[in-house]
N, C-alpha and C positions, 0 to 999 in steps of 0.2 A: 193485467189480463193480456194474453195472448191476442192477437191479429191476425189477421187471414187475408191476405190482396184475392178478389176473384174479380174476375168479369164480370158485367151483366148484358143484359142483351142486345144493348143498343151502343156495346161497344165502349163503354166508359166505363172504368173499374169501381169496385167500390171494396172495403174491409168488414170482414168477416171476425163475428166473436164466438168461438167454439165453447166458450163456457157461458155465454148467457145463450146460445144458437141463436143469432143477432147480428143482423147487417146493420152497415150506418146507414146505407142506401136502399130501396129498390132493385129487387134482383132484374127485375123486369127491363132497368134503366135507370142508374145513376141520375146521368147529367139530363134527359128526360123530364124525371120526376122533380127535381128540384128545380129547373125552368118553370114548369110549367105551375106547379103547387105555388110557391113563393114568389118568381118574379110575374110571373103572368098573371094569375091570379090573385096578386098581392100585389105586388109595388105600382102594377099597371092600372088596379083599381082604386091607386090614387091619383088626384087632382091637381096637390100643392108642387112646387117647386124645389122644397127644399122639407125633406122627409127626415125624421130620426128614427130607424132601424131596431127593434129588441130581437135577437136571434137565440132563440131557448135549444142551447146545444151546437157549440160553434163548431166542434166536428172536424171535419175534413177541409174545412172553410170553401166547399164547394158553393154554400148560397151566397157568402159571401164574394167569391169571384164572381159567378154568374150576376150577382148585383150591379157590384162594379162595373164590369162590362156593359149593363145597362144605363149606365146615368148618361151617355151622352145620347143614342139611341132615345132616350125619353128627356134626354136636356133637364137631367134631374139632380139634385145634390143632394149625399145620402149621406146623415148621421148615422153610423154601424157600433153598434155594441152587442158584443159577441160574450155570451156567458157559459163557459164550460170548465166544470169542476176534473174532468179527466185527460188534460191537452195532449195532443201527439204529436209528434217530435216533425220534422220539417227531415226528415231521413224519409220516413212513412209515409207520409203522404206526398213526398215529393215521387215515389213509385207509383201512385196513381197516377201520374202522367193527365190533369187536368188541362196543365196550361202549361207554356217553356215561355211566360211573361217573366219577367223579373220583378212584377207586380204584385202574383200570386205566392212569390218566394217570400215577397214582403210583409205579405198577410199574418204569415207563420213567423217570423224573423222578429217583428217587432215586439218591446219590452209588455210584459203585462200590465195593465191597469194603469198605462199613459196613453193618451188619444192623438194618432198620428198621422200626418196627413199621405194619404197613399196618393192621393191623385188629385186635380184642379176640385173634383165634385164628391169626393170621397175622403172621410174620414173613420179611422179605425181608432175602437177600446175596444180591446181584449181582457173579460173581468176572469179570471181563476177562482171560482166560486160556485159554490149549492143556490141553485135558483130558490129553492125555499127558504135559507136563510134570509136571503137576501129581500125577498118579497113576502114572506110569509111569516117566519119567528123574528125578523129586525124592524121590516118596514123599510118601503125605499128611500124615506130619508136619511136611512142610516148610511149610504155609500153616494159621493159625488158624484160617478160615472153615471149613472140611473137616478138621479133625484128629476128630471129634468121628463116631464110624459111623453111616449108613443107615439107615432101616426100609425106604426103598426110594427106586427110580430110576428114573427115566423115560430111556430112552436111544432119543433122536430126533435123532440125527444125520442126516445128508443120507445116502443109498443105498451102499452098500458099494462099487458100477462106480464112484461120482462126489467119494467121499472112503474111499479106503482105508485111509490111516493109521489113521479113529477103528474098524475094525472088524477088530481084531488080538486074537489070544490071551493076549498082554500087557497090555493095557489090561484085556479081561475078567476076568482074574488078579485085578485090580489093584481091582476095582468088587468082584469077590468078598468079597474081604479086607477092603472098605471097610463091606459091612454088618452090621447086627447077625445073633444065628443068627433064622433065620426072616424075612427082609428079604427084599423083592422088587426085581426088574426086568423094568420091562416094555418091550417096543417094536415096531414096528409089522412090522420087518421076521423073515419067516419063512422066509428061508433055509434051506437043509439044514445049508448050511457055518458060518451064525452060529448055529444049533442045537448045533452040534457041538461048537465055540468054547465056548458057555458050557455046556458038559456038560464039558468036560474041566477047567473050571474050577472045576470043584464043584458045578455048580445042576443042583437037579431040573429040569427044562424042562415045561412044557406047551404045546402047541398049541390055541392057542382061535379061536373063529368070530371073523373079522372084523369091523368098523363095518358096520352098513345099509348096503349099495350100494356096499361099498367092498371092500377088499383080503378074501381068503378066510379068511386064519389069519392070527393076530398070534401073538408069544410070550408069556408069562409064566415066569419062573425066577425059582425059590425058595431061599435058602440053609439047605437043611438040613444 
């Protein structure tokens, strides 16, 4: 599929897909949205010291960077397992102009589905895989990278109208069951009907304030 580099508003690019009309980001704000969604509302909302990461749709590895950058700021050490079935090339994304770390080059650089250490607090799997297979028609005991539960999940898939398979009651089942008691998931989209989803799958739900200038209410759900 075709790519599209655009700005968004707050000055951080994001890509554009003319045949699904699909951002990966936030027109509102890229690096914004995914601070505040994921690391703030998500990684900050934990306790432990030593976190293992499920990222549903590794992307631009924007959350992933922005992660990274936070383990020492929260003196935190992050198991990352980044699952995306459509990876884009390290040409691509190296044009969004995230970061000029040698860190972030590394994100994209490293081999698929070996776990490698980026940094003192930070370790990367990159799985090349259908999050449903994997969780839904296998079972996560079926792959070593993911046999291992949660504290929490960033789930940024593309919009429910424009990928429906990844936003099923099955799948949310299936992410339940995936993490420890008290693991989160967070994600941007605040649906009635994905509220509802992960309420019959066991999570506390919250509704919380949006990114600056962006979407009104994100989710948060909790495995109590």
């Amino acid at each position: 599929m075709k790519r599209v580099l655009e700005q968004t508003a707050d000055g951080s690019a994001t890509l554009f897909i003319p045949e699904m009309d699909e951002h990966y980001h936030s027109v509102k704000g890229a690096r914004t949205e995914s601070q505040h969604i994921f690391v703030d509302m998500g990684l900050k909302a934990l306790t432990k010291d030593r976190v293992r990461v499920l990222e549903v749709g590794f992307g631009t590895g924007l959350n992933a960077l922005l992660t990274l950058q936070a383990t020492d700021e929260l003196n935190v050490a992050v198991d990352y397992i980044g699952i995306e079935l459509y990876p884009l090339s390290w040409e691509m994304v190296n044009a969004l102009n995230y970061s000029d770390s040698p860190l972030f080059e590394l994100l994209h650089t490293i081999p698929w589905e070996q776990p490698t250490i980026i940094s003192n607090k930070f370790t990367l799997t990159k799985v090349e895989d259908d999050i449903n297979k994997l969780f839904v028609e296998q079972g996560i005991d079926k792959k070593e990278e993911i046999n291992k539960p949660f504290d929490l999940i960033y789930f940024d898939a593309f919009a429910p109208e424009k990928q429906p398979e990844m936003w099923s009651q099955e799948l949310f089942d299936s992410l339940y069951n995936a993490l420890n008691d008290g693991g989160v998931l967070t994600t941007y989209c605040a649906k009635g009907v994905v509220r509802r989803m992960l309420q019959a799958a066991g999570f506390k739900v919250e509704r919380l304030a949006g990114p600056p200038g962006g979407k009104r209410e994100i989710l948060r759900a909790t495995k109590i």
